[in-house]
VEXDREN-2710 file (C-alpha; in Angstrom, 1 decimal):
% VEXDREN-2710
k/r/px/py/pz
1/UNK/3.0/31.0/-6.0
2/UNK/2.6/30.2/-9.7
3/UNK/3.7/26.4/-8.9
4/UNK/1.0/26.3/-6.4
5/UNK/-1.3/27.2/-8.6
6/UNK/-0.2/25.2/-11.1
7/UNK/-0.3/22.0/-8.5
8/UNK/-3.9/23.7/-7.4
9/UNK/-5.2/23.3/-11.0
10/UNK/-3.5/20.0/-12.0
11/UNK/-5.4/18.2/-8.9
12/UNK/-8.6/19.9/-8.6
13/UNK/-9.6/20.3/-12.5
14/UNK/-7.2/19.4/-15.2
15/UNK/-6.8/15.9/-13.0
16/UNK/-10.8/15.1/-13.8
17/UNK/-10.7/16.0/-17.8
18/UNK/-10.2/12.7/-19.3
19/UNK/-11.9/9.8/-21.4
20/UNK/-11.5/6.4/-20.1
21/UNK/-12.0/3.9/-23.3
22/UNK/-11.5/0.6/-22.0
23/UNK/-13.3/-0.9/-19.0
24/UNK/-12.0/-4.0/-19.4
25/UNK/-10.2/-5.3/-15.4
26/UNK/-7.0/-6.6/-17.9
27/UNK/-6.3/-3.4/-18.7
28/UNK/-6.1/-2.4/-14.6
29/UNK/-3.0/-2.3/-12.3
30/UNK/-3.7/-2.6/-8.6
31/UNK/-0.6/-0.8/-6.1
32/UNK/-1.3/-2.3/-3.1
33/UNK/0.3/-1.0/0.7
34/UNK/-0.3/0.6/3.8
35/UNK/-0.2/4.6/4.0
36/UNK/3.6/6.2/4.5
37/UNK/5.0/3.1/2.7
38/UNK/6.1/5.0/-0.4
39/UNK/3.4/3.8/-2.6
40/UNK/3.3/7.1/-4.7
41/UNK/6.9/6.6/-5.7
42/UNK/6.7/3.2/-7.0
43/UNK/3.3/4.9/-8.8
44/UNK/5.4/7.4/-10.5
45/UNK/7.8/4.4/-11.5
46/UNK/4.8/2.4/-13.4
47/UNK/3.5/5.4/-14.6
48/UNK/7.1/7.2/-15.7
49/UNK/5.6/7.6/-19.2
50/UNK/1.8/9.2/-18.1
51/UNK/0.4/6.0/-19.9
52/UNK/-2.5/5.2/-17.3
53/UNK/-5.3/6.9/-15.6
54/UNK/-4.1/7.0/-11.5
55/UNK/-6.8/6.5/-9.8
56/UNK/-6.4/7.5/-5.9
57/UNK/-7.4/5.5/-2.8
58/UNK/-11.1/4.5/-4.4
59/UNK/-12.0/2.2/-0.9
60/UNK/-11.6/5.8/1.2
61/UNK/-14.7/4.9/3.3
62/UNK/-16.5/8.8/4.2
63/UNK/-14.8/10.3/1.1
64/UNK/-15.8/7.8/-1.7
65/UNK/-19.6/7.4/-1.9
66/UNK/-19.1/3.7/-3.3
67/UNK/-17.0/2.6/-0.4
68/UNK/-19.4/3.0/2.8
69/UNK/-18.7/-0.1/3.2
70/UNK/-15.0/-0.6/3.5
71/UNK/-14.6/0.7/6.6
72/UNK/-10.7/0.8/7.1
73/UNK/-9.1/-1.9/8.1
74/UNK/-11.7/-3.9/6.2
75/UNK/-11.1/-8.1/5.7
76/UNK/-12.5/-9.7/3.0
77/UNK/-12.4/-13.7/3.0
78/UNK/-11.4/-15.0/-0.4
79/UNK/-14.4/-16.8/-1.3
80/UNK/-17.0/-14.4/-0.1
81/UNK/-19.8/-13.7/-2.4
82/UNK/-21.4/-10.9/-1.3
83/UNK/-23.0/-9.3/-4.6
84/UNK/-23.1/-5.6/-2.9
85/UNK/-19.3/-5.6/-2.5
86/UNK/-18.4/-7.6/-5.8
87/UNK/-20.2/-4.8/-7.8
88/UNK/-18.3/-1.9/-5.8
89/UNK/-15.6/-3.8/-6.4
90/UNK/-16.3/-4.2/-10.6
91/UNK/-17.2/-0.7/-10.8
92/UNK/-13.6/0.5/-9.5
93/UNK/-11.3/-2.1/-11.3
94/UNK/-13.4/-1.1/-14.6
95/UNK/-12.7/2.6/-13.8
96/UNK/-16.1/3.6/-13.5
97/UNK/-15.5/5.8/-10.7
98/UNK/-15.1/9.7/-10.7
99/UNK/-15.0/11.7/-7.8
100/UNK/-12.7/14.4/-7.0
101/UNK/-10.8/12.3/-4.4
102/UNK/-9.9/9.5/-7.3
103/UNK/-8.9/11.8/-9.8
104/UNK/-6.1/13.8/-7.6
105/UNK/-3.3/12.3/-9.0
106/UNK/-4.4/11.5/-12.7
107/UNK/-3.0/13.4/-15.4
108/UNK/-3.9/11.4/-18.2
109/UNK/-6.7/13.2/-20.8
110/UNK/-7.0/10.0/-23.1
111/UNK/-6.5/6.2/-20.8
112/UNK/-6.7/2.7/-21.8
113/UNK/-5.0/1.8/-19.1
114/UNK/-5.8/2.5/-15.2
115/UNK/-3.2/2.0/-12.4
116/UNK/-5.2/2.0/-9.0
117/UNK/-3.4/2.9/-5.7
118/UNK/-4.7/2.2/-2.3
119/UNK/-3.6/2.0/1.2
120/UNK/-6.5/0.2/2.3
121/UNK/-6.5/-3.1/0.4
122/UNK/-3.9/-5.6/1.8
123/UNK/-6.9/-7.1/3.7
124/UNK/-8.8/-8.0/0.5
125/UNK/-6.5/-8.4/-1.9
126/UNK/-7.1/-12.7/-1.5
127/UNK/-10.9/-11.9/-2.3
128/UNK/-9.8/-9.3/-5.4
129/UNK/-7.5/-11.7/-6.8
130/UNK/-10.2/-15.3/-6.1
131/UNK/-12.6/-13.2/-8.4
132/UNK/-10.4/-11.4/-10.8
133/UNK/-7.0/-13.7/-10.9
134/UNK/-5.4/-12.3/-14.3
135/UNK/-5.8/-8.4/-12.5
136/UNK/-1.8/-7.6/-11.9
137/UNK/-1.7/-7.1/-8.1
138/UNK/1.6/-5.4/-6.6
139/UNK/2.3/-5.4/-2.7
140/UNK/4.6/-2.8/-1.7
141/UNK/6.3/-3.4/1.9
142/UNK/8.4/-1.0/3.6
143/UNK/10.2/-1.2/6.7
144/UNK/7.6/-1.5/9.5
145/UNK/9.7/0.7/11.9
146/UNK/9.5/3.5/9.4
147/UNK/6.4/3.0/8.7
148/UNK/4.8/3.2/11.9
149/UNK/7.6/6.3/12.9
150/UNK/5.6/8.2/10.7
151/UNK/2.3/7.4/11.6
152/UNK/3.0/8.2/15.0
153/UNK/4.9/11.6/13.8
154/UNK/1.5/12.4/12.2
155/UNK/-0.3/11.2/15.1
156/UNK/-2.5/8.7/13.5
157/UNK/-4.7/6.8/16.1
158/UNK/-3.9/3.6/17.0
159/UNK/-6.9/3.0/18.9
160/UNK/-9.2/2.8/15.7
161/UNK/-7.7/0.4/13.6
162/UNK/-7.3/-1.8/16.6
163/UNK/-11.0/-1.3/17.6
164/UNK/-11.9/-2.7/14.0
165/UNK/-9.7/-5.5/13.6
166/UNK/-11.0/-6.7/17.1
167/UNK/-14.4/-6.6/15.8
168/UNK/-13.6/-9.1/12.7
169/UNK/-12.1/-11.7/15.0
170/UNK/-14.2/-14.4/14.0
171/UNK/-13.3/-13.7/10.4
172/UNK/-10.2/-13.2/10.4
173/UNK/-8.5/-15.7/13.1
174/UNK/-8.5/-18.8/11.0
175/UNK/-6.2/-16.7/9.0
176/UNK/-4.1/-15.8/11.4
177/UNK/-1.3/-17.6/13.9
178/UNK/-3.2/-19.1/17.0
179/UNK/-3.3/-16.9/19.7
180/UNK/-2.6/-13.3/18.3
181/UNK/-6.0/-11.2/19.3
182/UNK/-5.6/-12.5/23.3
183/UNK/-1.7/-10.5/22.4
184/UNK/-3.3/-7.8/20.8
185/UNK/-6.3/-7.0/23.1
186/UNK/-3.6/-6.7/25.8
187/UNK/-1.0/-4.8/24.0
188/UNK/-1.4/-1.3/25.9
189/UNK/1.3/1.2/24.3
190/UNK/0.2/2.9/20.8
191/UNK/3.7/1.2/19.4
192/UNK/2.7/-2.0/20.4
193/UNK/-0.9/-1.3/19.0
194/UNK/0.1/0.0/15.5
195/UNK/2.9/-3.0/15.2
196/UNK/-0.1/-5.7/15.4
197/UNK/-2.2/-3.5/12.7
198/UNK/1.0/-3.3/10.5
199/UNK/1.5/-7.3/10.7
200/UNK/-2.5/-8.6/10.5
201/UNK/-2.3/-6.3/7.1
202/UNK/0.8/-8.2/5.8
203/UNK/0.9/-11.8/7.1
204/UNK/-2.3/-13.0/5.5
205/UNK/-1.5/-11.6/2.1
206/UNK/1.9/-12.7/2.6
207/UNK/0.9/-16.6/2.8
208/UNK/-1.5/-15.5/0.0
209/UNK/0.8/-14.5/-2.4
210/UNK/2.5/-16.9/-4.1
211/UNK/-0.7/-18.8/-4.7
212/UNK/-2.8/-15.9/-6.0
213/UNK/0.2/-14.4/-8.1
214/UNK/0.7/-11.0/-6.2
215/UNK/4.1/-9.4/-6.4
216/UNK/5.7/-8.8/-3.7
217/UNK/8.0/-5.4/-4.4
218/UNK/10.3/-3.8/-1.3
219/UNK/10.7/0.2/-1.4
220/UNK/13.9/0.3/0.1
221/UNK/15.3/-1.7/-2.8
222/UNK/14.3/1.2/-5.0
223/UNK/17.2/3.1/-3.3
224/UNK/19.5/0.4/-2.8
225/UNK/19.0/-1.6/-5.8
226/UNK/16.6/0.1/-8.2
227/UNK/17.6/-1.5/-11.8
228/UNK/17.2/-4.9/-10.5
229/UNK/13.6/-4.1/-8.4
230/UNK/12.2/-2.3/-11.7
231/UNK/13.4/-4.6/-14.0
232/UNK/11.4/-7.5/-11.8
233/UNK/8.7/-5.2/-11.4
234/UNK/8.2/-4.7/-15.0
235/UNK/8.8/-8.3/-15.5
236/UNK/6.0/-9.0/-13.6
237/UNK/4.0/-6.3/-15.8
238/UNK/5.0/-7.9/-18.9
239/UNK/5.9/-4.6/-20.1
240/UNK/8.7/-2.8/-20.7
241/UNK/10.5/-0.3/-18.5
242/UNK/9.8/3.2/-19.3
243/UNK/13.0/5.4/-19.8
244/UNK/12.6/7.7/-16.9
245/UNK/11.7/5.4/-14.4
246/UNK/14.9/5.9/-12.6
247/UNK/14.7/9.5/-12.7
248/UNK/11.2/9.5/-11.2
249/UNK/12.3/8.5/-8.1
250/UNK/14.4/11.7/-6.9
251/UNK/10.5/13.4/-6.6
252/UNK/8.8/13.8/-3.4
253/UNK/5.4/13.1/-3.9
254/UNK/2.8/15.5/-2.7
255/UNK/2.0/13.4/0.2
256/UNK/5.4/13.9/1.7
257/UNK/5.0/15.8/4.8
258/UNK/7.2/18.8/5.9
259/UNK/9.0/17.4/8.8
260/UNK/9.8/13.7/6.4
261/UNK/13.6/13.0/6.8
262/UNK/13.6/12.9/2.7
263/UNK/13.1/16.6/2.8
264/UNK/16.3/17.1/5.2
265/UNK/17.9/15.0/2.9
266/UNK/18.0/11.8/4.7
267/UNK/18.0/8.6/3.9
268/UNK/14.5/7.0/4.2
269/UNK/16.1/3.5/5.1
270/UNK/17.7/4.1/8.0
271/UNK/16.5/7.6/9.9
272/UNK/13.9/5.4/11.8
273/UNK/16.5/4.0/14.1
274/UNK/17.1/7.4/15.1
275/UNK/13.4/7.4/16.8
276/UNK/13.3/4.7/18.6
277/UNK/15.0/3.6/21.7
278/UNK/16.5/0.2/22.1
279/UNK/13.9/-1.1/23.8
280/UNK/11.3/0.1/21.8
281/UNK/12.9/-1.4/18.6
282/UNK/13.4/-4.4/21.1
283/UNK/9.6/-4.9/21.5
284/UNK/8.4/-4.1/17.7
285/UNK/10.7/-7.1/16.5
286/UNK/9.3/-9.5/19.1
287/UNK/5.9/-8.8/18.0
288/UNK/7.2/-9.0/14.3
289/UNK/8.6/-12.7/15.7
290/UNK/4.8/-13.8/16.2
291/UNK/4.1/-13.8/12.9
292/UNK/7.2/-14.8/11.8
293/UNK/7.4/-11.3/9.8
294/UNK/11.1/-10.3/11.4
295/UNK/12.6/-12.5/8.4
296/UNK/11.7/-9.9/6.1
297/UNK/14.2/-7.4/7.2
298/UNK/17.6/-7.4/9.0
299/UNK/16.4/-5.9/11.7
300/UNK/19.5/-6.3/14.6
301/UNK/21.9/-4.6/11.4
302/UNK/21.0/-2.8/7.9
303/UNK/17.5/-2.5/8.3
304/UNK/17.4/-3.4/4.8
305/UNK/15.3/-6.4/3.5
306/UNK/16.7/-9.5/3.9
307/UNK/14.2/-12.7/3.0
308/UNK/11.6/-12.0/0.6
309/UNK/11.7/-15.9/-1.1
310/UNK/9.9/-17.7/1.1
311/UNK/6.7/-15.6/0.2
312/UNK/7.4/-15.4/-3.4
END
């Protein structure tokens, strides 16, 4: 009871007593994914020694009063210009943002520096970077099967994001290989649905990346290989790696849910397979194979990544 309280307190007051002295975008991080990805434990890596301001999910259209227009999943083409959104998107990389929602995870009273997590950027991230190229930019991809075994565990719609993404065709097909929305306005299962959603978030920034200097960062190497992942991750940073980074990945974040196979003990890399039937795996890779996405893991054995360098 007194932990809860504790955690109560930390997120809902304690979390929104700070003084932000720098606005300046160099001094901003952006941890970029797509929700159940595992984005809060790479957080609490960067973050091992409290030395930035978290700020949480600040393009939550209907919860952040600044983001009404980023309705999720939101593309936006590098070289768009639109002053409305380019001022949104100054005000959040400058941390002048403070809402209850933003705050949750902060725990920093005095902050120079600000490390921003969202779950709805992959989509902009070429327009972020066109306008502010120096701001350090981290993609985190996780296995798509245990990605989307989760969302569909927590029953999150397929129907919505699809409905969305359909209605930026225009904009977003030149970006895209020829001939994916006549696939995707046909695919009729909720597997099928959330497999296109997962790709169209991760291909374009994916051919973006190299280019616009984003770094690509797997969370199942954080398990299998975590010296080497940090050690690039904080290369990337040009920073140095905090002493407890390790250590910080044995905790569950508070966005874990009580049926996730970590609680159970499990390992997060593999407990997918257990969800899915043959076939089912079966169909998720071939959708993978139109975007030429099924080279980032090893799919038919380990499940673990397998060919990250052609993006990089």
């Amino acid at each position: 009871m007194i932990k809860k309280i504790i955690s109560v307190l930390q997120s809902k007051v304690f979390s929104r007593i700070y003084i932000d002295t720098n606005t300046d975008y160099h001094n901003t991080i952006l941890l970029s994914s797509l929700g159940r990805s595992g984005s809060t434990m790479v957080s609490n890596v960067i973050n091992g020694d409290n030395g930035y301001r978290v700020i949480f999910e600040p393009f939550k259209q209907g919860t952040v009063k600044i983001a009404e227009r980023f309705t999720y999943p939101t593309f936006v083409a590098p070289l768009n210009a639109d002053m409305e959104l380019l001022n949104v998107l100054n005000r959040i990389l400058s941390g002048k943002i403070r809402t209850a929602w933003t705050d949750l995870d902060n725990k920093k009273i005095i902050a120079s520096q600000r490390l921003i997590k969202d779950v709805r950027t992959n989509l902009m991230l070429g327009w972020i970077k066109t306008y502010y190229p120096d701001l350090p930019v981290i993609l985190l991809i996780r296995n798509p099967f245990a990605v989307i075994e989760s969302w569909m565990r927590l029953k999150w719609p397929a129907d919505k994001p699809k409905k969305r993404l359909l209605q930026q065709e225009e904009e977003l097909q030149p970006f895209l290989p020829g001939g994916i929305f006549v696939k995707y306005q046909l695919a009729d299962t909720p597997l099928a649905n959330h497999f296109y959603n997962w790709c169209i978030n991760y291909y374009i920034v994916l051919q973006q990346a190299k280019e616009k200097n984003i770094h690509i960062t797997f969370y199942e190497n954080y398990l299998l290989r975590p010296e080497e992942e940090i050690k690039s991750l904080f290369a990337y940073l040009n920073k140095s790696v905090p002493e407890n980074a390790i250590s910080s990945l044995g905790n569950l974040s508070r966005t874990t849910g009580k049926n996730s196979p970590l609680r159970d003990g499990e390992t997060s890399i593999t407990a997918w397979r257990k969800e899915f039937t043959i076939e089912e795996i079966d169909m998720g890779v071939a959708v993978l194979k139109e975007f030429e996405l099924d080279k980032l893991y090893d799919f038919a054995g380990t499940g673990y990544p397998a060919n990250a360098a052609v993006y990089i």
